[in-house]
PDB file of N, CA, C and O in Angstrom:
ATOM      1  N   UNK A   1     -59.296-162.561-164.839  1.00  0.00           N
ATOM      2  CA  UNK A   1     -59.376-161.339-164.072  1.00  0.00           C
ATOM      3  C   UNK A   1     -58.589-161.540-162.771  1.00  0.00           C
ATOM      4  O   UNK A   1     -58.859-162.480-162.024  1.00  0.00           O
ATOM      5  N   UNK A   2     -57.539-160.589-162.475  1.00  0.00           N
ATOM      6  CA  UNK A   2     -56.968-160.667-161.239  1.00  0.00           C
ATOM      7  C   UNK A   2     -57.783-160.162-160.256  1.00  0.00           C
ATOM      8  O   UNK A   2     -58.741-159.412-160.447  1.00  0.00           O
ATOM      9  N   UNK A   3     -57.287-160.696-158.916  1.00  0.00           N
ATOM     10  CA  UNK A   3     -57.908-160.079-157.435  1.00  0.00           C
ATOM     11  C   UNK A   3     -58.202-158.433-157.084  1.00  0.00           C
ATOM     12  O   UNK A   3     -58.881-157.696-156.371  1.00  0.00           O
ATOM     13  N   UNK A   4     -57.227-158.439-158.074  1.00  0.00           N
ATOM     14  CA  UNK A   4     -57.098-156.848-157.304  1.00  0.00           C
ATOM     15  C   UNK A   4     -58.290-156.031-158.301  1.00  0.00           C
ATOM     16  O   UNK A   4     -59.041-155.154-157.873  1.00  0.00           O
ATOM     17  N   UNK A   5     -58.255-156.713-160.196  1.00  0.00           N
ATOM     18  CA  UNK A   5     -59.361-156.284-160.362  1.00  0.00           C
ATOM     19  C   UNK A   5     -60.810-156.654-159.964  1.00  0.00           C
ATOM     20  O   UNK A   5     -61.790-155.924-160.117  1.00  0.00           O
ATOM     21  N   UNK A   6     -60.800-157.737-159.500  1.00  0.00           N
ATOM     22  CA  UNK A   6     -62.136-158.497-159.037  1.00  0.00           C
ATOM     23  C   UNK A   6     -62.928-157.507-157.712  1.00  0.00           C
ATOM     24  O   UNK A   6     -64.115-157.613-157.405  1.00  0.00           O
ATOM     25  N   UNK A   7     -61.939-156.568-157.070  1.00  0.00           N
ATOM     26  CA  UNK A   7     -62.224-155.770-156.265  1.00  0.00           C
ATOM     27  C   UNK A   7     -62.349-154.470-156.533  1.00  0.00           C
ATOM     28  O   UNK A   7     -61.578-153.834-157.253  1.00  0.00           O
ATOM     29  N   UNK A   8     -64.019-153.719-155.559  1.00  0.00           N
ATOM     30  CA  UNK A   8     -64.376-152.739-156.130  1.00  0.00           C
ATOM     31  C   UNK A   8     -64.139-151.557-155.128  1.00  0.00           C
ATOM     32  O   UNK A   8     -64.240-151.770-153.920  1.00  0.00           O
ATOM     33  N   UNK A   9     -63.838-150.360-155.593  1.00  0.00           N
ATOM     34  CA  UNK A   9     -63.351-149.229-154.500  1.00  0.00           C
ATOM     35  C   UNK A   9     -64.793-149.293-153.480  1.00  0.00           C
ATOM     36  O   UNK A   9     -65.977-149.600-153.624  1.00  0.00           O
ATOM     37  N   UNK A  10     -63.805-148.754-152.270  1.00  0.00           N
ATOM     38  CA  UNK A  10     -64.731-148.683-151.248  1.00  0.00           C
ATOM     39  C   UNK A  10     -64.616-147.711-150.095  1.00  0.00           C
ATOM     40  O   UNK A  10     -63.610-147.274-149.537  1.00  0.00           O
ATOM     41  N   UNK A  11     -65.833-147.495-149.891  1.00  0.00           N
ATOM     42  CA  UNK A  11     -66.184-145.949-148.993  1.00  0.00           C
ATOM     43  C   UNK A  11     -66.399-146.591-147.791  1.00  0.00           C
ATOM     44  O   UNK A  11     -66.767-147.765-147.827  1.00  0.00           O
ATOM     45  N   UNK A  12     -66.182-145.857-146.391  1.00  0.00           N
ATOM     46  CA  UNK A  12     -66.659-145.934-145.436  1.00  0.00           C
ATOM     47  C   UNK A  12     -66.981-145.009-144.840  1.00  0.00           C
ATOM     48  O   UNK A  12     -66.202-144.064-144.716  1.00  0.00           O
ATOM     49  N   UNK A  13     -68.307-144.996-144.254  1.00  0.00           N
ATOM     50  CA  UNK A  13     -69.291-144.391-143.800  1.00  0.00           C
ATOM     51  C   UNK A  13     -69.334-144.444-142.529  1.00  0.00           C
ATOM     52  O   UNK A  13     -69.837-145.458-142.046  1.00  0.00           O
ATOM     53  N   UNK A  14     -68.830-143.392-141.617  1.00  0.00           N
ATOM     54  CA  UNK A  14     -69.158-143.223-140.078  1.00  0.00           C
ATOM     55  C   UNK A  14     -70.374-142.486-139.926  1.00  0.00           C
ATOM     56  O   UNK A  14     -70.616-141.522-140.652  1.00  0.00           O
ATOM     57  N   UNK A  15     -71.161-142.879-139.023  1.00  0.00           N
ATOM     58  CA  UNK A  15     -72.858-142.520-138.695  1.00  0.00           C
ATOM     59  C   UNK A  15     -72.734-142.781-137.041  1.00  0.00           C
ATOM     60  O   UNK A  15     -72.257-143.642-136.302  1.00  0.00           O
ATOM     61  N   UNK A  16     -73.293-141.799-136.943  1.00  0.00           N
ATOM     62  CA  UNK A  16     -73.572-141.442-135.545  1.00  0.00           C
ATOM     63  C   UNK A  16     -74.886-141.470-135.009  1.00  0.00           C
ATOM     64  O   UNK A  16     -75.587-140.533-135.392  1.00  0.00           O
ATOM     65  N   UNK A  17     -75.548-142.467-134.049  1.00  0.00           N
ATOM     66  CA  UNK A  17     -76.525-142.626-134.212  1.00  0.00           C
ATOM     67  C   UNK A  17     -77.237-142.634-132.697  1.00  0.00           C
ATOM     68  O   UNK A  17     -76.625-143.312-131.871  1.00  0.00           O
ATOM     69  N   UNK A  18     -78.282-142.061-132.292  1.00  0.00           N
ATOM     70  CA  UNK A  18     -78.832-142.310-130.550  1.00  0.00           C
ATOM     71  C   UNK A  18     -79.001-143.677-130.164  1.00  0.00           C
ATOM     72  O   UNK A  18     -79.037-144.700-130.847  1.00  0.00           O
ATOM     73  N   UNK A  19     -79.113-143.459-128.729  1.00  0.00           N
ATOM     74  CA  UNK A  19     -78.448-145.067-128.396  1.00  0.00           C
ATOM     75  C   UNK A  19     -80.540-146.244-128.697  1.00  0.00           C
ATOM     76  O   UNK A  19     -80.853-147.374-129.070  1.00  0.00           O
ATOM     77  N   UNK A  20     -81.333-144.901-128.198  1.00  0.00           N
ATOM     78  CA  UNK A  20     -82.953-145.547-129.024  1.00  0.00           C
ATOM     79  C   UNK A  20     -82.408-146.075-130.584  1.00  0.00           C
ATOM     80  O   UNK A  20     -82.604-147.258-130.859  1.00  0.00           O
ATOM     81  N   UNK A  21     -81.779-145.260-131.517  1.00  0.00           N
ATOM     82  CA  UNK A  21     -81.742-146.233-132.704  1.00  0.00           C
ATOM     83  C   UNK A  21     -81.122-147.398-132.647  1.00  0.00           C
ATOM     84  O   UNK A  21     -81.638-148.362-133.214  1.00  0.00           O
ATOM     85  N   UNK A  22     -79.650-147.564-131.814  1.00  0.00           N
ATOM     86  CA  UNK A  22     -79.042-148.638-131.895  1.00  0.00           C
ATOM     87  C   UNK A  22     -79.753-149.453-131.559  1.00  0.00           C
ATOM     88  O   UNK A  22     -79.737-150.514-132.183  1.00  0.00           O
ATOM     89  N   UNK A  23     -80.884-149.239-130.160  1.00  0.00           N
ATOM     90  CA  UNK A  23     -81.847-150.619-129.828  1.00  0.00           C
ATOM     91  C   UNK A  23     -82.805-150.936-130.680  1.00  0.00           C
ATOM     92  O   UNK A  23     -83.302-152.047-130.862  1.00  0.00           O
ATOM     93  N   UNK A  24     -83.054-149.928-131.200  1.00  0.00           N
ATOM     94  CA  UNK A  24     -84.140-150.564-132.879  1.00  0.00           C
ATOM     95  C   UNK A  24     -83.153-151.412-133.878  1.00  0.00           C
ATOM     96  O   UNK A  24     -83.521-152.500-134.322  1.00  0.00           O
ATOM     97  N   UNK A  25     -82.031-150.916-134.163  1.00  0.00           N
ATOM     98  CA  UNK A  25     -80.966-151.308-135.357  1.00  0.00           C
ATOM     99  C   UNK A  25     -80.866-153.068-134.558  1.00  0.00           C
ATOM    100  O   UNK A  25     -81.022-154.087-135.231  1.00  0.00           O
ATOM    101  N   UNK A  26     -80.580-153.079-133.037  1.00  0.00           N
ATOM    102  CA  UNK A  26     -80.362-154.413-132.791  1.00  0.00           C
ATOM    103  C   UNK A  26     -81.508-155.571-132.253  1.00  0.00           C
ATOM    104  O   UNK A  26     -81.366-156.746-131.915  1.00  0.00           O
ATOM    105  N   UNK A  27     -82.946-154.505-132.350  1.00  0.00           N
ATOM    106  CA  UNK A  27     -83.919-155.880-132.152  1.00  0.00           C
ATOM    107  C   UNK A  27     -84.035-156.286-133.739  1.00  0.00           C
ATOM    108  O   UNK A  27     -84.166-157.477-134.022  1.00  0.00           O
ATOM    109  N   UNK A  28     -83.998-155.532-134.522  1.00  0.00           N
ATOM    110  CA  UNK A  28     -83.883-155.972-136.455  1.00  0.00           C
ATOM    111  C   UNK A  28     -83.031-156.805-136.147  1.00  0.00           C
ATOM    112  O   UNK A  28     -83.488-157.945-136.063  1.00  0.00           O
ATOM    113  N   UNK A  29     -81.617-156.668-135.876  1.00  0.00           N
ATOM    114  CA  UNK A  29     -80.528-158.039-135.952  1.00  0.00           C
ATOM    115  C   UNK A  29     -81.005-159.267-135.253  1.00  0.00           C
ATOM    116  O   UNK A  29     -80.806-160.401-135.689  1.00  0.00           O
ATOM    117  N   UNK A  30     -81.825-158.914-133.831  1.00  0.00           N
ATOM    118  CA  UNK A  30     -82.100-160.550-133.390  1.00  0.00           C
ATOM    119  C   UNK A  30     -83.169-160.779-134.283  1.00  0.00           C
ATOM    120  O   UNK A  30     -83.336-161.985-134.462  1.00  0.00           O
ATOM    121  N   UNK A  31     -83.903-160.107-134.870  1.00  0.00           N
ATOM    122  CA  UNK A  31     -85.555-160.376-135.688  1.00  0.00           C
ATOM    123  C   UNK A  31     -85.018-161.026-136.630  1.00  0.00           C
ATOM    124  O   UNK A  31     -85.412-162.188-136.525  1.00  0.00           O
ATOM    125  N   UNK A  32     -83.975-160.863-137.949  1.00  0.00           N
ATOM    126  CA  UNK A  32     -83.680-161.129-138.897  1.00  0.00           C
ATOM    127  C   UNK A  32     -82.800-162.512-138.665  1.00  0.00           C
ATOM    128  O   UNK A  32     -82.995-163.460-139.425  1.00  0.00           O
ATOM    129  N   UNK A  33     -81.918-162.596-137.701  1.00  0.00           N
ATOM    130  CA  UNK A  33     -81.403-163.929-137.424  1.00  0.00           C
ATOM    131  C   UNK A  33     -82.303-164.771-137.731  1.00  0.00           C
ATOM    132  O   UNK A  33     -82.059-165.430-138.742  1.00  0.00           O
ATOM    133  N   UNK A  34     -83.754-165.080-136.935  1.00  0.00           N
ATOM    134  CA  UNK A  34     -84.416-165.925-137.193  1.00  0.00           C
ATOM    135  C   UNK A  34     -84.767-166.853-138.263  1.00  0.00           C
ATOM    136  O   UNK A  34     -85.150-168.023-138.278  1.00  0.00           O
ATOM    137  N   UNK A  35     -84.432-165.665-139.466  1.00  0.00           N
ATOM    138  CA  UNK A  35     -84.409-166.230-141.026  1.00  0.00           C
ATOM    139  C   UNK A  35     -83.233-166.630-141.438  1.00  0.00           C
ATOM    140  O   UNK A  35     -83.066-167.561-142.226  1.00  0.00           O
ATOM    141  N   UNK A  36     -82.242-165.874-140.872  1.00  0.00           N
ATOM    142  CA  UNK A  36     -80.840-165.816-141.496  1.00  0.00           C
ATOM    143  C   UNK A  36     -80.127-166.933-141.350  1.00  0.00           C
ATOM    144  O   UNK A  36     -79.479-167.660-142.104  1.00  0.00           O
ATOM    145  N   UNK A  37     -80.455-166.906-139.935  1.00  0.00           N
ATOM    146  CA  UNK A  37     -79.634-168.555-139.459  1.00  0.00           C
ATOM    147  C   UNK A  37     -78.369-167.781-138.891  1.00  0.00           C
ATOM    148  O   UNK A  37     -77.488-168.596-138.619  1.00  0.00           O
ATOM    149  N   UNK A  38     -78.129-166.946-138.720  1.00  0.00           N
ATOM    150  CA  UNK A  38     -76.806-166.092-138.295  1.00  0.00           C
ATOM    151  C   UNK A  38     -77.375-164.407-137.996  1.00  0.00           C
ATOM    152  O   UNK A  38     -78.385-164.038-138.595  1.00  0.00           O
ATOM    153  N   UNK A  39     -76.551-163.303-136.903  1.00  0.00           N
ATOM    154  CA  UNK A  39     -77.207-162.405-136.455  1.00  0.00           C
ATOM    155  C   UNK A  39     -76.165-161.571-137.443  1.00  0.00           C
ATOM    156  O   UNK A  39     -74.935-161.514-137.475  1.00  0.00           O
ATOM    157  N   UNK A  40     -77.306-160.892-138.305  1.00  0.00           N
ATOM    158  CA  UNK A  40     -75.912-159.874-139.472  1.00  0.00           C
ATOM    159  C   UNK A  40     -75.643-158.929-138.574  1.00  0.00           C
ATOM    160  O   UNK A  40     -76.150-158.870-137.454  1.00  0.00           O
ATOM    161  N   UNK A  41     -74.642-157.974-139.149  1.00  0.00           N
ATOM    162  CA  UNK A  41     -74.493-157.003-138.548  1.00  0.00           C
ATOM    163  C   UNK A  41     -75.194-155.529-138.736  1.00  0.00           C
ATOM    164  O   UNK A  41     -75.973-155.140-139.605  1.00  0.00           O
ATOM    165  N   UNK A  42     -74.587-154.795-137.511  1.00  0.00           N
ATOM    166  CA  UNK A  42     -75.140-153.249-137.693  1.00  0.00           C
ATOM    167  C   UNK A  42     -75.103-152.874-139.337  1.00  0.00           C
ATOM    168  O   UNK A  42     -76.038-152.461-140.021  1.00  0.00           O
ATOM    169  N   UNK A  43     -73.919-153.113-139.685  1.00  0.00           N
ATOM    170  CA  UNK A  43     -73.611-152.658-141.510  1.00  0.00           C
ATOM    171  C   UNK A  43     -74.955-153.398-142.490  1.00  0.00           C
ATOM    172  O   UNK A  43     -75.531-152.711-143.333  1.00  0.00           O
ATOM    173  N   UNK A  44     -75.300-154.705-142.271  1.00  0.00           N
ATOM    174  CA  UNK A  44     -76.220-155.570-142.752  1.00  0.00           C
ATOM    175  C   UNK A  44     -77.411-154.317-143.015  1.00  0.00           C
ATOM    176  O   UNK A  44     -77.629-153.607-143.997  1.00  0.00           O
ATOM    177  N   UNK A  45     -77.958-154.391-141.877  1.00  0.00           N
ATOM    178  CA  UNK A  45     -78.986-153.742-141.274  1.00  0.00           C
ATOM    179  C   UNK A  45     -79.377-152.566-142.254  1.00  0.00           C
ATOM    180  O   UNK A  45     -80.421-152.492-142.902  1.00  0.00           O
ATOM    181  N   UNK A  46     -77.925-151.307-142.227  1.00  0.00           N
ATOM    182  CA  UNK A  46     -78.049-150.143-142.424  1.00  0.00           C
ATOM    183  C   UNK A  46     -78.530-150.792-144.183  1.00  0.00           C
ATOM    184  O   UNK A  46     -79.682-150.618-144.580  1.00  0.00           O
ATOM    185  N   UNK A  47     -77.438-151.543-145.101  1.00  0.00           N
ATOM    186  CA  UNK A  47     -77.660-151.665-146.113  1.00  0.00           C
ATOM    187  C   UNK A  47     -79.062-152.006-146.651  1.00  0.00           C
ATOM    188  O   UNK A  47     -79.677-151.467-147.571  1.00  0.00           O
ATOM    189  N   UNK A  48     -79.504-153.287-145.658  1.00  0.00           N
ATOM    190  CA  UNK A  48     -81.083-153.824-146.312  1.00  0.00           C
ATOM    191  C   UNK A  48     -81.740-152.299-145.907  1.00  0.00           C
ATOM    192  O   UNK A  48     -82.916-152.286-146.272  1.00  0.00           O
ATOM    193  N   UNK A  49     -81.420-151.257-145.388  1.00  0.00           N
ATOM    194  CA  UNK A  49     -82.321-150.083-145.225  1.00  0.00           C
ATOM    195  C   UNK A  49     -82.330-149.446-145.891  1.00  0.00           C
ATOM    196  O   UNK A  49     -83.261-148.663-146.078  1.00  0.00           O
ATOM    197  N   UNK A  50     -81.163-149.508-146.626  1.00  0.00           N
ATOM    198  CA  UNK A  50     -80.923-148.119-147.725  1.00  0.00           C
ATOM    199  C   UNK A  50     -81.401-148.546-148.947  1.00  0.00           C
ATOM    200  O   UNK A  50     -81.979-147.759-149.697  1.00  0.00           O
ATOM    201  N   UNK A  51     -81.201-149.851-149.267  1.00  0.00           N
ATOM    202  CA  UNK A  51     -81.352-150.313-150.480  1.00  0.00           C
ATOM    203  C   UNK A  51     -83.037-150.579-150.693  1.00  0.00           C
ATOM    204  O   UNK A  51     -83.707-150.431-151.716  1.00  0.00           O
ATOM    205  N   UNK A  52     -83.311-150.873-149.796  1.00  0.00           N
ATOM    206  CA  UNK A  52     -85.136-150.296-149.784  1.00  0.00           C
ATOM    207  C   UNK A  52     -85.233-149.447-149.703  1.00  0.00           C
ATOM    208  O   UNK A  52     -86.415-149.253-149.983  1.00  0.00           O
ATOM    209  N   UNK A  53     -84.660-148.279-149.409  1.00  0.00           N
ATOM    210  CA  UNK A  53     -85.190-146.815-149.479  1.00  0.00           C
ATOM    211  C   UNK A  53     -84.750-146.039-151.012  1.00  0.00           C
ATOM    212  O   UNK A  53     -85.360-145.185-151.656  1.00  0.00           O
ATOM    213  N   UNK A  54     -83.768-146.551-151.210  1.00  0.00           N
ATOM    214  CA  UNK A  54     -83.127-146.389-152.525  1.00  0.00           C
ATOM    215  C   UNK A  54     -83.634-147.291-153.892  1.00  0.00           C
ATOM    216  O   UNK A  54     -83.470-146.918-155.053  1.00  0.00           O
ATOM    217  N   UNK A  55     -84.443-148.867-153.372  1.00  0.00           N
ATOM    218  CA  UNK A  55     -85.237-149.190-154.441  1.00  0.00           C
ATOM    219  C   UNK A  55     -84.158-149.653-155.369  1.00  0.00           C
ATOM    220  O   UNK A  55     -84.291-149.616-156.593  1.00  0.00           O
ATOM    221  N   UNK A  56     -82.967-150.138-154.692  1.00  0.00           N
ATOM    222  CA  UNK A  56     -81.998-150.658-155.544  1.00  0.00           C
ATOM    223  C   UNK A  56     -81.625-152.158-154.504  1.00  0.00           C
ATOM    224  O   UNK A  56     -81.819-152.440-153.321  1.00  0.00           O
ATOM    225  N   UNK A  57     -81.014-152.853-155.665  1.00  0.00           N
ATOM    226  CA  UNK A  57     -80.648-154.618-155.607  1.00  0.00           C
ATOM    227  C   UNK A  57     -78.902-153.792-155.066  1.00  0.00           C
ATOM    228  O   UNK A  57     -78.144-153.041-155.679  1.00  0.00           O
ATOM    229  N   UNK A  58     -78.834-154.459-153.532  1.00  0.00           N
ATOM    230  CA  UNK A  58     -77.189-154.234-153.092  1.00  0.00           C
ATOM    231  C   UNK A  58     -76.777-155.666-153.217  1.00  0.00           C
ATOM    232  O   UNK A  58     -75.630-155.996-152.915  1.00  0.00           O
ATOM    233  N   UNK A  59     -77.334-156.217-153.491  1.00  0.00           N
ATOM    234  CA  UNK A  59     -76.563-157.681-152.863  1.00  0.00           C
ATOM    235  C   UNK A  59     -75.274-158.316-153.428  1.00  0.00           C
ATOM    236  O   UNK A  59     -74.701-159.306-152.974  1.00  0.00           O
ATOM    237  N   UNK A  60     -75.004-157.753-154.241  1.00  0.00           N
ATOM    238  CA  UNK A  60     -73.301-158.294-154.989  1.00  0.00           C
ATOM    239  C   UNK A  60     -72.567-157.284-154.866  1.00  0.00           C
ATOM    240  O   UNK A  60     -71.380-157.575-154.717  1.00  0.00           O
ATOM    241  N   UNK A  61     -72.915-155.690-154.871  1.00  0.00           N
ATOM    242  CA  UNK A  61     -71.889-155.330-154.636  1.00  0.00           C
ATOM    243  C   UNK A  61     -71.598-154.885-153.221  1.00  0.00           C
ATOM    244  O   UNK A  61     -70.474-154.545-152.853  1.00  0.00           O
ATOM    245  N   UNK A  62     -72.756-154.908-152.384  1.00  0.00           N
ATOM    246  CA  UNK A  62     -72.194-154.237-150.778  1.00  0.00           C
ATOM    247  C   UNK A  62     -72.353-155.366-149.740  1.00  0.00           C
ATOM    248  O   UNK A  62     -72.899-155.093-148.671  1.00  0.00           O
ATOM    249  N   UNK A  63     -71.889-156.686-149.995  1.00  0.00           N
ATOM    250  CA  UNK A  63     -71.548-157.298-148.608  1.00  0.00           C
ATOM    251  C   UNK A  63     -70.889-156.835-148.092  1.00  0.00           C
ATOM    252  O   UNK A  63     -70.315-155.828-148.508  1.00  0.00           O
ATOM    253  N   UNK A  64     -70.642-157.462-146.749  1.00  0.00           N
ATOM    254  CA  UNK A  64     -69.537-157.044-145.860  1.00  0.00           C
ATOM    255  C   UNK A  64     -68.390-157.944-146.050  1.00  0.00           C
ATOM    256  O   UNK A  64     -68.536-159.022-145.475  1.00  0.00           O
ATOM    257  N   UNK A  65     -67.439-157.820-146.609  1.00  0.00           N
ATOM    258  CA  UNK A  65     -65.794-158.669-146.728  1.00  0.00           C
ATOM    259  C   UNK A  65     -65.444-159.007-145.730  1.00  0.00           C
ATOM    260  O   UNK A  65     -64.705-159.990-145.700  1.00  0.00           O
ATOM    261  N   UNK A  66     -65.771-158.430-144.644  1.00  0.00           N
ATOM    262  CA  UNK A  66     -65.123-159.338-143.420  1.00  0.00           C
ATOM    263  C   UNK A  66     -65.233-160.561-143.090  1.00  0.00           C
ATOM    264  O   UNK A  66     -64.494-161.147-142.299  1.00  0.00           O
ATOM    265  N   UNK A  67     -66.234-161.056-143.723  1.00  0.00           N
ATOM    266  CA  UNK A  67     -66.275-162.123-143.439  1.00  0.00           C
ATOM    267  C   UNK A  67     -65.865-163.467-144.460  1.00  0.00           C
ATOM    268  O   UNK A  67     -65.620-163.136-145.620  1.00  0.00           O
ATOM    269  N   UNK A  68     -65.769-164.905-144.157  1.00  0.00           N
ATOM    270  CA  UNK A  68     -65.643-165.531-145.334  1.00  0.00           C
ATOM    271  C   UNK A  68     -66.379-166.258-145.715  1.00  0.00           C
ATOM    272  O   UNK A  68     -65.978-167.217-146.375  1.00  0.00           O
ATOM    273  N   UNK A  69     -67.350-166.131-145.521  1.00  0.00           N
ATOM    274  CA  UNK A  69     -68.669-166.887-145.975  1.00  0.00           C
ATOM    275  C   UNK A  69     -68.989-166.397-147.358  1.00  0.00           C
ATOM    276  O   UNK A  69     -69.977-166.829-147.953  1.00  0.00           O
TER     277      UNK A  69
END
């Protein structure tokens, strides 16, 4: 399988959010570090939210690529 098929289309999602949520969205990021060993990001966050609200497994297809870990 080549790279280019190994890769899956992708959406991006702009959300606009009050600056009270961002301070909830970022005491979750220092809370979750604790386990993580690293502070995920805002994107992290939104996903472990949706995917519990949605009752669906994201974890292979919606990391974040930016990174290379």
């Amino acid at each position: 399988m080549s790279a280019y098929e190994d890769t899956m289309e992708r959406s991006q999602l702009n959300l606009r959010i009050s600056d009270q949520l961002g301070k909830l969205i970022d005491a979750k990021r220092i809370e979750l570090s604790q386990t993580m060993g690293s502070i995920p990001t805002r994107s992290d966050i939104l996903r472990f939210a949706l995917a519990q609200y949605l009752n669906v497994d994201l974890s292979q297809t919606e990391q974040d690529r930016r990174r290379s870990s």
